[in-house]
C-alpha positions as CSV (number, residue, x, y, z in Angstrom):
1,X,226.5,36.6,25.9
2,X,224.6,33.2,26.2
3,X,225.5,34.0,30.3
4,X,223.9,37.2,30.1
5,X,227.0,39.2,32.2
6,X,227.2,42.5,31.7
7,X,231.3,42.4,32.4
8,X,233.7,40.3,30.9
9,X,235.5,39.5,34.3
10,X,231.9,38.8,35.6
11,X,230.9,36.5,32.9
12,X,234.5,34.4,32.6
13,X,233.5,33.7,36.7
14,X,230.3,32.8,35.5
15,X,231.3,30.8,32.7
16,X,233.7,28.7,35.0
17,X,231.1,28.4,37.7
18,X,228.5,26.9,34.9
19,X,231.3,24.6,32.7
20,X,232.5,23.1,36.5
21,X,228.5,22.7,37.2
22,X,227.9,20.4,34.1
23,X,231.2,18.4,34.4
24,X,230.5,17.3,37.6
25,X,226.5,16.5,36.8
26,X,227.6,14.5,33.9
27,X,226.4,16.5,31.4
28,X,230.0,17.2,29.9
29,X,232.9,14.8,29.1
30,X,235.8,14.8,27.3
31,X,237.1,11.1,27.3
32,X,236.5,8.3,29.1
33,X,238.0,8.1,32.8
34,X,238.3,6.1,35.8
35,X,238.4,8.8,38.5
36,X,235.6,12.1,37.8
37,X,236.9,15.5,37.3
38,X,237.3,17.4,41.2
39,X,238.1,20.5,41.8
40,X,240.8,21.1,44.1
41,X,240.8,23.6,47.0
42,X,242.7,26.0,45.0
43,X,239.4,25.9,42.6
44,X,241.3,24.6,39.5
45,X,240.9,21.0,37.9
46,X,243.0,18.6,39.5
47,X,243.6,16.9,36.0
48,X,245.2,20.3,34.2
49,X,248.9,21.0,34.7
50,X,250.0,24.5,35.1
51,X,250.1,25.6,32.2
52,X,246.5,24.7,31.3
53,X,247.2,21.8,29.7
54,X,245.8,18.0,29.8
55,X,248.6,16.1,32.2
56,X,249.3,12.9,30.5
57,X,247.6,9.6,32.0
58,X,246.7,6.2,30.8
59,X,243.0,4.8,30.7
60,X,241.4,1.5,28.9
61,X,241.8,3.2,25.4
62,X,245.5,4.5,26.0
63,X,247.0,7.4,26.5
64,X,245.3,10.5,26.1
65,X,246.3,13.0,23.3
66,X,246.0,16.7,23.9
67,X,244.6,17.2,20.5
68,X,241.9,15.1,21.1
69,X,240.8,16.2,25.0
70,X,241.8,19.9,24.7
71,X,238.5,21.8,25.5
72,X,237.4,25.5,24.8
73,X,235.0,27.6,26.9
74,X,232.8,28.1,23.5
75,X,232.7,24.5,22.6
76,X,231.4,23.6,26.1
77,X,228.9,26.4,25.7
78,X,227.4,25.6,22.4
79,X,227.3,22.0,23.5
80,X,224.9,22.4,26.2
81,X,221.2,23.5,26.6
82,X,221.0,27.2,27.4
83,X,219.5,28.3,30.9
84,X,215.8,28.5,29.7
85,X,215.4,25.1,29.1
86,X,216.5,24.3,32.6
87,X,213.4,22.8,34.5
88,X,211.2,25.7,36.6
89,X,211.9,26.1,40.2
90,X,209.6,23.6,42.5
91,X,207.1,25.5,44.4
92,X,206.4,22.7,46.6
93,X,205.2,19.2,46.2
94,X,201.6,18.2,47.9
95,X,200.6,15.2,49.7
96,X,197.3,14.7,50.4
97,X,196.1,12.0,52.5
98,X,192.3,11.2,52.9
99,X,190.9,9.4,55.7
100,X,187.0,8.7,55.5
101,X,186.2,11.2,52.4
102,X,187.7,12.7,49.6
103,X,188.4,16.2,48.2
104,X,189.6,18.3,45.4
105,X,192.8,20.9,46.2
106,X,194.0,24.1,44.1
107,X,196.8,26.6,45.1
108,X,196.5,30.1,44.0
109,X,199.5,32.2,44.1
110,X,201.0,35.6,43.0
111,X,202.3,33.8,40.4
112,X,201.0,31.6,37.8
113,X,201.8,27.8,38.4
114,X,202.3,24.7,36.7
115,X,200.5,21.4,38.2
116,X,202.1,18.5,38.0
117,X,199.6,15.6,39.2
118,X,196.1,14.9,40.0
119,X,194.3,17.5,42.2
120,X,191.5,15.0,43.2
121,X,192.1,12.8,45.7
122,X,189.2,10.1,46.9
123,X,188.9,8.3,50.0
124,X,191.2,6.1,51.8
125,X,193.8,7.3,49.2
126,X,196.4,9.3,48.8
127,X,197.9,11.9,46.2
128,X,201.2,14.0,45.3
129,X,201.0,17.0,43.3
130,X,203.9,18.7,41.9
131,X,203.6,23.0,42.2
132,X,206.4,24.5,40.3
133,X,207.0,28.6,39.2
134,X,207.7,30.0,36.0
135,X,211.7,31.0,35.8
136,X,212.3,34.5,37.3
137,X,209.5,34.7,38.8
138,X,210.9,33.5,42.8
139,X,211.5,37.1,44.3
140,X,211.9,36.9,47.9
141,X,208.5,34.5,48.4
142,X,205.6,33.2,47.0
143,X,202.5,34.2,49.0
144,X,198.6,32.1,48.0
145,X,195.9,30.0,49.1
146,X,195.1,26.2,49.5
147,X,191.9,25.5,48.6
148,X,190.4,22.5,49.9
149,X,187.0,21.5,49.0
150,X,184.1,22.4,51.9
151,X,187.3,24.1,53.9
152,X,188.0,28.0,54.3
153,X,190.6,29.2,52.1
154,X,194.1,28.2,53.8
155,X,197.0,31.3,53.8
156,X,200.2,29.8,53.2
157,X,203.8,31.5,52.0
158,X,207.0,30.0,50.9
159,X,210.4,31.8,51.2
160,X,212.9,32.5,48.4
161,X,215.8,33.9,50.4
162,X,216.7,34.9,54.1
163,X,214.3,38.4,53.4
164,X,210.9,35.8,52.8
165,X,209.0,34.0,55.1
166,X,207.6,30.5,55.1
167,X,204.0,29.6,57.6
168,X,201.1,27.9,56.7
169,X,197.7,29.3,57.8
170,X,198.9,32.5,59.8
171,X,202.7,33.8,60.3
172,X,204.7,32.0,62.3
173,X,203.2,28.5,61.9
174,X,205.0,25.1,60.3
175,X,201.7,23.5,61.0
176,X,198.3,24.3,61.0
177,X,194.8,22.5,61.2
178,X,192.1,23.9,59.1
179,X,188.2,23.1,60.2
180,X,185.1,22.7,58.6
181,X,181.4,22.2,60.0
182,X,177.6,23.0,58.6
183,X,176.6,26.4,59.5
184,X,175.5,27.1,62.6
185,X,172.3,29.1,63.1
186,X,173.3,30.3,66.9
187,X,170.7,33.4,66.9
188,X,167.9,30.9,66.7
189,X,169.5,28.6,69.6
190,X,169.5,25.5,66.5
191,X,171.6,22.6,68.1
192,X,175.2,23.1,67.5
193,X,176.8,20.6,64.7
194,X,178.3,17.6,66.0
195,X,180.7,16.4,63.1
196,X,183.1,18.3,61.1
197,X,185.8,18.1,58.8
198,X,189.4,18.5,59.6
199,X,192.7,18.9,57.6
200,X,196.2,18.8,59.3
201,X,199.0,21.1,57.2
202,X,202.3,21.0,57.6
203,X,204.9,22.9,55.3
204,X,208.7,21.7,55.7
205,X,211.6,20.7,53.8
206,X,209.8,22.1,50.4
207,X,206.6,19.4,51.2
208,X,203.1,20.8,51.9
209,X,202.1,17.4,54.1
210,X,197.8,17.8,54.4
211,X,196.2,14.8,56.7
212,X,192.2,14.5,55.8
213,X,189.9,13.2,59.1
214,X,187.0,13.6,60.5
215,X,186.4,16.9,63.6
216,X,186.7,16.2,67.2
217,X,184.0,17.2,69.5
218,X,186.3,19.8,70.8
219,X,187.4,20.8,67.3
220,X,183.3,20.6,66.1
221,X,182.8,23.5,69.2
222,X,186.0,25.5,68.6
223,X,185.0,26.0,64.9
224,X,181.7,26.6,65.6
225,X,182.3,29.3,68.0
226,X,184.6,31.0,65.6
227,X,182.0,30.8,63.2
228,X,179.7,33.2,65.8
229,X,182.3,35.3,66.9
230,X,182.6,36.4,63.5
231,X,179.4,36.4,62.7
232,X,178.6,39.0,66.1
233,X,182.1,40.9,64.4
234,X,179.5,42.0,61.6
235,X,176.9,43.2,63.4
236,X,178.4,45.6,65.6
237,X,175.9,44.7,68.4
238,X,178.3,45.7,71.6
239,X,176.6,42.8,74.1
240,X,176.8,40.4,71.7
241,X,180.0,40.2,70.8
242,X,181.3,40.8,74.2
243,X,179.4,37.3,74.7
244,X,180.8,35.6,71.7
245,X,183.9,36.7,72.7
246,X,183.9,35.3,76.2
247,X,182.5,32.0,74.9
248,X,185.0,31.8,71.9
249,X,188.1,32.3,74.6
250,X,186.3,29.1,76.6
251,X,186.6,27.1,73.1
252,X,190.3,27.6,72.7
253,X,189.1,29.4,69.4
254,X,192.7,31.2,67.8
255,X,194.7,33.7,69.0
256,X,194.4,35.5,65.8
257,X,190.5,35.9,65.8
258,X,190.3,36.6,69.6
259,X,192.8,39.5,69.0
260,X,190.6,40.2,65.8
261,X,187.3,40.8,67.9
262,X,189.5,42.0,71.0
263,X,190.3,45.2,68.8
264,X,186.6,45.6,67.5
265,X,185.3,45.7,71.1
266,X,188.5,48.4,71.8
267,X,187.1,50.7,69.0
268,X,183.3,50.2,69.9
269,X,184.3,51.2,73.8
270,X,185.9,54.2,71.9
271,X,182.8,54.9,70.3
272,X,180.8,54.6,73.5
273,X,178.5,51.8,72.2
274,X,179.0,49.6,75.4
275,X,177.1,52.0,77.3
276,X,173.3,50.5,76.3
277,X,170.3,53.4,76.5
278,X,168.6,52.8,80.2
279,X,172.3,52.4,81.3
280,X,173.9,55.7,81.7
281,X,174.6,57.0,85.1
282,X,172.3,59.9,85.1
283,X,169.5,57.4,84.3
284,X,170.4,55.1,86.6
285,X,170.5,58.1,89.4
286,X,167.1,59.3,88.4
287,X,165.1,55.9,88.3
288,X,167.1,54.0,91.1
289,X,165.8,55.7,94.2
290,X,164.8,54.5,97.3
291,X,161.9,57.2,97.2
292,X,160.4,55.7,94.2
293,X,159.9,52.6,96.1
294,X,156.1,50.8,95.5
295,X,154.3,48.8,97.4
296,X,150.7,47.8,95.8
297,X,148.7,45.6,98.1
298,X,147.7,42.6,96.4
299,X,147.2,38.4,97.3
300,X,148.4,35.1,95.5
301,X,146.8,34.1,92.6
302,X,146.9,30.7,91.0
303,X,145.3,29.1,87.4
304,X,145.0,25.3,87.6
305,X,144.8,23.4,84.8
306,X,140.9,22.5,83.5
307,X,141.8,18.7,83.7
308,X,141.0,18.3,88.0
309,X,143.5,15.1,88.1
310,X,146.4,16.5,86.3
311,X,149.9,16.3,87.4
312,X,150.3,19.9,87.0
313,X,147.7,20.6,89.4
314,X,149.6,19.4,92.2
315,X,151.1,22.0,94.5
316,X,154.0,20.0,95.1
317,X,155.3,17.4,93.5
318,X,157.7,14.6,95.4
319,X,160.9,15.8,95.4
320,X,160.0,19.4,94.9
321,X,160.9,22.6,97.0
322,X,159.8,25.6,96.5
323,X,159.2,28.8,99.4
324,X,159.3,32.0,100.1
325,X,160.8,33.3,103.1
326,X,158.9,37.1,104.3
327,X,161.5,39.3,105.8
328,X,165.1,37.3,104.9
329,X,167.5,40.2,104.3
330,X,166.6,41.8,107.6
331,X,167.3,38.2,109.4
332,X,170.3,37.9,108.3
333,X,172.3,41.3,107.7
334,X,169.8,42.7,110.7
335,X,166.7,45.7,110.7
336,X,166.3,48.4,107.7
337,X,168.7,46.1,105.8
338,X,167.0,46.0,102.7
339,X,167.0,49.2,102.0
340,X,170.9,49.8,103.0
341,X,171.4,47.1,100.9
342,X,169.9,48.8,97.7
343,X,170.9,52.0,98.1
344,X,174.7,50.5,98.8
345,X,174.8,48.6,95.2
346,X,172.8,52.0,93.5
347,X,175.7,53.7,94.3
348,X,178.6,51.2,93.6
349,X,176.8,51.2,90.3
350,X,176.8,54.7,89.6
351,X,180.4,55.0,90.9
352,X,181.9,51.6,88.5
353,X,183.3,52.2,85.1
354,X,180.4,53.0,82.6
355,X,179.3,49.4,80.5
356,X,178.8,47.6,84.2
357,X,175.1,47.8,84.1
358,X,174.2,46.5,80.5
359,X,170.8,44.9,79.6
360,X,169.4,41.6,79.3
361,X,166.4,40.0,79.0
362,X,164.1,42.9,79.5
363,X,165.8,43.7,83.1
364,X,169.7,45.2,83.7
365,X,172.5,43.3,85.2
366,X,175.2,45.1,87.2
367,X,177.9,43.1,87.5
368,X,182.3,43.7,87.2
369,X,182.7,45.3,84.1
370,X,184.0,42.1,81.9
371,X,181.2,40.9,83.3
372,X,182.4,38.1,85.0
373,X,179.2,37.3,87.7
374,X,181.3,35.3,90.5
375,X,181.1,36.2,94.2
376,X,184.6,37.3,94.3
377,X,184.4,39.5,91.0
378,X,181.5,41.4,92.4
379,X,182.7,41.7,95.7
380,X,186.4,43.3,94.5
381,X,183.8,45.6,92.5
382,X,182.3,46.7,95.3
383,X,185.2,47.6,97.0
384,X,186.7,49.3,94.2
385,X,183.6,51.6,94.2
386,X,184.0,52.3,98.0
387,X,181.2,49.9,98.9
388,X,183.3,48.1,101.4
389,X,180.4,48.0,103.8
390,X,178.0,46.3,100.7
391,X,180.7,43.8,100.1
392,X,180.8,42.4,103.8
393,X,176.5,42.6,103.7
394,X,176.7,40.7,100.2
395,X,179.7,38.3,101.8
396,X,177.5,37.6,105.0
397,X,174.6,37.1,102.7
398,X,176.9,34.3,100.8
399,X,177.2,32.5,104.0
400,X,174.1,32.7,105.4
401,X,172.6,31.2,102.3
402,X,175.3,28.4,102.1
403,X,174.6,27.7,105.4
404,X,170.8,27.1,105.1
405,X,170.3,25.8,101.5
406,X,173.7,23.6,101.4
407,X,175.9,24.0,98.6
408,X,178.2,26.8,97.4
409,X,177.2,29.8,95.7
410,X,178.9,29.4,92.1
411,X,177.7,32.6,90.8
412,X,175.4,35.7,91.8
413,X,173.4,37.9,89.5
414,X,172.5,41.3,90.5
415,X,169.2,42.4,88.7
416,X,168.1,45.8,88.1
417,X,164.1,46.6,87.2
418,X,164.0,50.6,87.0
419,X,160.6,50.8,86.5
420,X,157.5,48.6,86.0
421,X,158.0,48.3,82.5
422,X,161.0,46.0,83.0
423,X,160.5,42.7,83.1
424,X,162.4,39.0,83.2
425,X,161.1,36.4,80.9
426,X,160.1,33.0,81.9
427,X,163.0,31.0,81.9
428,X,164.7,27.8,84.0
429,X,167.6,28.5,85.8
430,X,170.6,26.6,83.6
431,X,171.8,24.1,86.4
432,X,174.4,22.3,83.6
433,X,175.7,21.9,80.2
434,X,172.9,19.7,79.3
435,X,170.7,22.4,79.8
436,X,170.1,25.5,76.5
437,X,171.1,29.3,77.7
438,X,170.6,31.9,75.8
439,X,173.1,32.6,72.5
440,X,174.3,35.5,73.9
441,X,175.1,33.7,77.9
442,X,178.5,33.0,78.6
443,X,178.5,31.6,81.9
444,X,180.3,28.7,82.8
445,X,177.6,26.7,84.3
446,X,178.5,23.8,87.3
447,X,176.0,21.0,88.3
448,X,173.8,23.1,90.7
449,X,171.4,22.1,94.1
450,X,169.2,25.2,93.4
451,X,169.1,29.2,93.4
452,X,167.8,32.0,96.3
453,X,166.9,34.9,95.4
454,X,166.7,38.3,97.6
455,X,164.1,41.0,96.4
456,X,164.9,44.7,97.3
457,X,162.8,47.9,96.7
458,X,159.4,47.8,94.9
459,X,157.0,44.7,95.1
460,X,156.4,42.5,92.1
461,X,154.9,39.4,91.1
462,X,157.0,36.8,90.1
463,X,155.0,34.0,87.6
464,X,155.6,30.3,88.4
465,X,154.8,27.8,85.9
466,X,154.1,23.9,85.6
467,X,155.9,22.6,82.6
468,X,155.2,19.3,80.5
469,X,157.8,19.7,78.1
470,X,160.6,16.8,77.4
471,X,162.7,18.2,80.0
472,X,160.4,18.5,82.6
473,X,159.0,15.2,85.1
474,X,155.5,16.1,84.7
475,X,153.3,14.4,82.5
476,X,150.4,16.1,80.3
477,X,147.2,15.4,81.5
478,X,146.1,15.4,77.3
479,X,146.8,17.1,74.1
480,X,144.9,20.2,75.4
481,X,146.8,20.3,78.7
482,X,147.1,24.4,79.5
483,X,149.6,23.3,83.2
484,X,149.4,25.4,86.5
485,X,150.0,29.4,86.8
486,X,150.4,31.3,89.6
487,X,151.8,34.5,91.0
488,X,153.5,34.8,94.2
489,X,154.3,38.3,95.5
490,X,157.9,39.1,96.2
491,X,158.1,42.1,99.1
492,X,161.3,44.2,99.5
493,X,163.2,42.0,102.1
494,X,162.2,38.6,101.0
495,X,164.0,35.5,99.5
496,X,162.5,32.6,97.2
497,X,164.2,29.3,97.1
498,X,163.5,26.6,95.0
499,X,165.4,23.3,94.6
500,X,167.1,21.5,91.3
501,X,163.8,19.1,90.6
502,X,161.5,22.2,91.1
503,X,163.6,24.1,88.6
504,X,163.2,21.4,86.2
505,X,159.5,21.0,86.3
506,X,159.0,24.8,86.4
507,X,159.7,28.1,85.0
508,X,159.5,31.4,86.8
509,X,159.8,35.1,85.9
510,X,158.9,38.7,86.7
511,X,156.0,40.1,84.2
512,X,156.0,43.5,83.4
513,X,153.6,45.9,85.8
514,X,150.1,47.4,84.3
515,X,149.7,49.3,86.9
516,X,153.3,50.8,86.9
517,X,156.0,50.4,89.8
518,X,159.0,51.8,91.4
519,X,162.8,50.7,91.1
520,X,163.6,46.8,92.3
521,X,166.7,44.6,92.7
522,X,166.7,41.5,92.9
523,X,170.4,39.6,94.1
524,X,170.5,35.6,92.7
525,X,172.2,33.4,93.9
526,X,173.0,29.9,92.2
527,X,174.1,27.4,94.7
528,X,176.4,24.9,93.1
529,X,176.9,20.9,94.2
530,X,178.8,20.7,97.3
């Protein structure tokens, strides 16, 4: 009864199990001896003889009588505590470990648990807590949550038998490091954090080990990207997470939340969200016609600044390299080009897997449809839409600009203006990390010599403007300083180059059209460092 059996064979077994269990912890004796009670491998007591009795022996007190050592099953039972009072199974035991600051834990769990120890730990110190379960209550595991102060709240599971598991912070994982920075307003391009909390975890051997430090730079970018990539998860903006996505893969962010947003872009491509309005075929067909072509006659214009001797005045500054070359395409890639050359991508367009003309900034981008924007991406896009002869014209074009500007050409951007109403803001050209994209860009971007451009179809002005900004070399002629304007036609046939020192003094763009205008593309190339 005080084993709780329900048969009597069951509970004698039982009984055995728990009097040999106490014997051999001490807990039970019947006289002094010099050698402990052993089972032998038969499973009896090697001091018994076979007939259950006490064999005769000597000790420091004399022989030992049989009345006085001769031991019942319910004298050794009411003699010892009963199984509730036995102490509660040990969760685990934590040790925490903080490096420059200190912290406060608590573990939730399906279960209620007792604390045994301090659950504060300050700096440059160290703690061990004690997490234990009430009886009965094991099952197969215990599943909860480490709370650390100013960290996410930390999965973790602990296994009760072969059935269970035991991870900390996702399946699978022994060790884990948890990471915390400020928020990170990315939408508004606000610097990126640059410190951070981090907490290694490891959970062996029934110890749950957590290290406190301070972030890497890596580990400050990783979390932060995480942090946007779930953030663009709860929008449901298509193009943005796409972006977040790319750039999260590029900060080693985890497995589990790549998958995560992996399947959310699955079920939005499902849903037909990555096809953007402007972007379906049968508007693309209708608007992106050599027949629509425009041609306004017009001249240069250019605003100076008020101030006659300001820097910004000057049309070029040393260093500085900026033209515009009247007829390129057809020099290189021979007569009628241009217009070969647009109609060839229209069509490669139309025939690509819908989402690989998306917007962006005003304008569309056709590019392959992960859109990666390297040479060799496009071109094995071209050729998959049957464009073999627009993949050698874009190729040639490659060369030809390698060959005259220097460098290599890192990546190409195909630009798409379907009507005068389309427009590209006024931006630099991002030449290195030091430099601020866009939140939602996700190039990889090289140290770069400069950037042609090829205009096809319509005409349109493209602004130039003299900067004095902290990035820029030019100097403010005064607190009023309004810098130099122009605009520079760009004909169907013609490239623009301009050099890394132009780029950083200027910005350039394409305005939209009062007047209206017909269907343009433009083909960028950025020419990396040699």
């Amino acid at each position: 009864r005080h084993i709780g059996s329900s048969s009597p064979f069951e509970s004698l077994g039982r009984c055995e199990n728990r009097i040999m269990d106490l014997v051999l912890n001490g807990q039970l004796a019947t006289a002094p001896r010099k050698k402990p009670l052993l089972r032998g491998r038969s499973g009896s007591f090697s001091h018994l003889s076979k007939d259950g009795r006490p064999k005769a022996g000597k000790s420091d007190e004399g022989p030992i009588r049989t009345a006085n050592t001769a031991v019942t099953v319910a004298s050794l039972l009411l003699n010892t505590p009963p199984l509730s009072s036995s102490p509660s199974p040990v969760l685990f035991r934590l040790r925490v470990a903080c490096q420059s600051f200190g912290t406060t834990v608590h573990v939730s769990a399906n279960a209620e648990l007792s604390v045994n120890g301090s659950e504060t730990c300050a700096a440059q110190a160290a703690e061990q807590i004690t997490y234990s379960l009430p009886m009965g209550a094991q099952g197969n595991q215990t599943d909860g949550q480490l709370l650390l102060e100013g960290f996410p709240a930390i999965p973790f599971a602990v296994a009760h038998s072969k059935v269970g598991s035991t991870f900390i912070g996702s399946c699978g994982r022994w060790r884990y490091t948890a990471l915390a920075t400020p928020h990170w307003d990315w939408r508004h391009s606000v610097e990126r954090p640059t410190e951070g909390k981090a907490a290694d975890l490891e959970l062996a051997g029934g110890v749950l080990s957590v290290q406190l430090r301070a972030a890497t730079s890596a580990e400050v970018k990783r979390c932060c990207q995480q942090q946007a990539l779930q953030d663009a998860q709860e929008t449901g903006d298509y193009d943005e997470l796409h972006a977040q996505l790319t750039k999260a893969r590029l900060a080693s962010v985890d497995l589990e939340h790549l998958e995560r947003a992996e399947e959310k872009l699955k079920l939005m491509r499902k849903q037909r969200m990555h096809v953007a309005a402007g972007c379906g075929k049968d508007e693309l067909r209708q608007q992106m016609s050599w027949e629509l072509i425009t041609a306004p006659q017009g001249s240069d214009t250019e605003r100076p600044c008020p101030v006659t001797d300001c820097p910004c005045n000057e049309p070029c500054n040393p260093g500085e390299v900026l033209s515009i070359i009247s007829g390129a395409v057809d020099q290189c890639l021979g007569p009628g080009a241009d217009r070969l050359l647009f109609e060839s991508l229209v069509e490669a367009a139309l025939a690509s897997e819908e989402g690989s003309v998306w917007p962006a900034g005003g304008k569309l981008i056709f590019s392959a449809f992960d859109r990666n924007q390297s040479v060799n991406a496009l071109v094995r896009t071209l050729e998959s839409a049957n464009q073999q002869r627009c993949a050698q014209m874009m190729l040639k074009l490659v060369q030809s600009s390698e060959a005259t500007y220097g460098g290599f050409v890192s990546a190409v951007q195909v630009n798409f203006h379907c009507t005068g109403e389309s427009f590209h803001d006024q931006h630099r050209d991002v030449y290195g990390a030091k430099q601020r994209a866009g939140p939602n860009c996700a190039c990889s971007f090289k140290e770069c010599v400069g950037t042609v451009c090829y205009s096809l179809g319509s005409s349109r002005l493209c602004r130039l403007c003299s900067m004095v900004d902290s990035f820029s070399a030019l100097k403010p002629c005064g607190d009023s300083c309004q810098g130099r304007e122009e605009h520079r036609w760009l004909r169907s046939g013609d490239a623009m180059f301009f050099n890394a020192k132009w780029n950083q003094n200027h910005t350039h763009g394409i305005p939209k059209m009062s007047s209206g205008s017909g269907p343009r593309i433009s083909v960028a190339f950025l020419l990396g460092a040699s």
